[in-house]
N, C-alpha and C positions, 0 to 999 in steps of 0.2 A: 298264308305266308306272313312271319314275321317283319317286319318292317324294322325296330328297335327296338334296344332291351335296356335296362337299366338293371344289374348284375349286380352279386353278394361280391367281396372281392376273396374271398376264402371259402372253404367247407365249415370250418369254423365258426366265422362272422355271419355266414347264409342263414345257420340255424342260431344264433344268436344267443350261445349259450359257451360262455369258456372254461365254466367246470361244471359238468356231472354231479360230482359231487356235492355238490351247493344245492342244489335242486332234490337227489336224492336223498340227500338229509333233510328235506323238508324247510330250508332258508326263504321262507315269504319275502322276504323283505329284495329277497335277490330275486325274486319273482317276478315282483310285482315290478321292479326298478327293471328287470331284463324285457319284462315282454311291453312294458311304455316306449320306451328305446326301439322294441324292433316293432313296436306296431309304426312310431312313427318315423321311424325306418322307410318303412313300407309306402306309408304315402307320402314322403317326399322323394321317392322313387317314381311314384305314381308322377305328382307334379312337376316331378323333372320332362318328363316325355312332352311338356305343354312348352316347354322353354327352348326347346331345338326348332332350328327353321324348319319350316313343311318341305318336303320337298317332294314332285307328284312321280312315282313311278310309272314304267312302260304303258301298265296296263289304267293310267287313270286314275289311280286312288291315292289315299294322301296319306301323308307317315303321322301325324297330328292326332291326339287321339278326341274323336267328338264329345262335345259337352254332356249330351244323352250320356255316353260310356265313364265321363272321369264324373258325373253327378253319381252314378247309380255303383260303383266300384266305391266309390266313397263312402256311401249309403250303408255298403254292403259290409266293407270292412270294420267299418265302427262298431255296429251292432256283432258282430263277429268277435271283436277284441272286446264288447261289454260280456258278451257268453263267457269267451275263452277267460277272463281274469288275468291270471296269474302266467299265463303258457299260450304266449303267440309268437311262431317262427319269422323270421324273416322272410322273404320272399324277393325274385325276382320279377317288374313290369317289365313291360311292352304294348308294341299298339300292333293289329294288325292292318292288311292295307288297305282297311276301307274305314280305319280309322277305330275300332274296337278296342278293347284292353285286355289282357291276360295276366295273370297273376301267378306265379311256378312257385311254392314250394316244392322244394327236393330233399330227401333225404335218401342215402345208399340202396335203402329197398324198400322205399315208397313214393312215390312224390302226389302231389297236389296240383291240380289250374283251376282257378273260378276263369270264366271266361266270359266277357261283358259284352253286348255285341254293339255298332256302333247307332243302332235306331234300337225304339220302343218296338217296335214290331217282329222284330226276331229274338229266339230263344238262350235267354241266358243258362248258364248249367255249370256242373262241376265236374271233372274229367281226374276219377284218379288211380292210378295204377301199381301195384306189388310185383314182386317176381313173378307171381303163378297167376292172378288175376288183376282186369280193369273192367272199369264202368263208366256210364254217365249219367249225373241225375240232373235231368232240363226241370226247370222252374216253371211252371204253367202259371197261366194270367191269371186266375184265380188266388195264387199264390200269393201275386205282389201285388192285387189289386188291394189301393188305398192305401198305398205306401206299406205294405206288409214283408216289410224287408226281413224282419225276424225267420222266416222260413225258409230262405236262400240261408241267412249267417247261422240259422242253428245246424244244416247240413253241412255247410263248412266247416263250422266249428270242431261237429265230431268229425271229420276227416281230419284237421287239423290237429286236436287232440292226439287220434291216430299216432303223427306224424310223430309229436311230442313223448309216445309214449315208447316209439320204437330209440328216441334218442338215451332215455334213460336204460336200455338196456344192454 
């Protein structure tokens, strides 16, 4: 259950790109300036969730996303936006109620969630889905032992790519 979100305000501004054709011409420069923009986008979307009062629902858990979740979503984004370069989508956050974070890219026929969970001891992973198929790829501890974050952001990365490449067409 989501708790709160932190939203694109358009279709447009979600995927962070207001001409195609700037990007299909190969315009770096509008690349490089769009996807700084919507990375940090992203994580002041992220940091906003830290700035709304907690407040505990029915079931006990709190709307506030845990240190664990906004340290390692941070972690995870950066190294992600060093992979991607040029082409990183906006995204929507949230927390869920035990205080975790999720991360939505969406595009018309594909979207994207990194999902952080809100302790070290549960399983982070990427959830992402097309018209005709989905998946999930859980990050094992061997993964991100010793701070090995590069292996969560490179499997996002190409999802995210993915995302980026279904924009251009």
């Amino acid at each position: 259950m989501l708790r709160r979100s932190i939203t694109p305000n358009s279709k447009d501004q979600q995927h962070g790109y207001s001409d195609k054709s700037q990007i299909a011409n190969g315009n770096t420069t509008f690349n490089e300036t769009q996807a700084r923009q919507n990375y940090y986008t992203v994580i002041s979307r992220i940091l906003d969730l830290l700035l709304e009062d907690e407040i505990d629902d029915e079931y006990g858990g709190e709307t506030l996303p845990t240190k664990h979740a906004v340290n390692r979503v941070l972690a995870v984004l950066s190294n992600t936006y060093e992979i991607l370069g040029t082409v990183f989508p906006k995204a929507s956050a949230s927390t869920s109620f035990n205080g975790g974070i999720r991360v939505q890219w969406m595009h018309p026929q594909f979207s994207v969630r990194l999902i952080i969970p809100s302790v070290a001891d549960q399983d982070e992973y990427i959830f992402s889905e097309d018209e005709e198929t989905y998946g999930t790829e859980k990050v094992s501890a061997e993964t991100l032992a010793a701070n090995q974050n590069p292996a969560l952001a490179e499997r996002l990365a190409g999802q995210l790519a993915r995302i980026s490449r279904n924009l251009l067409s």
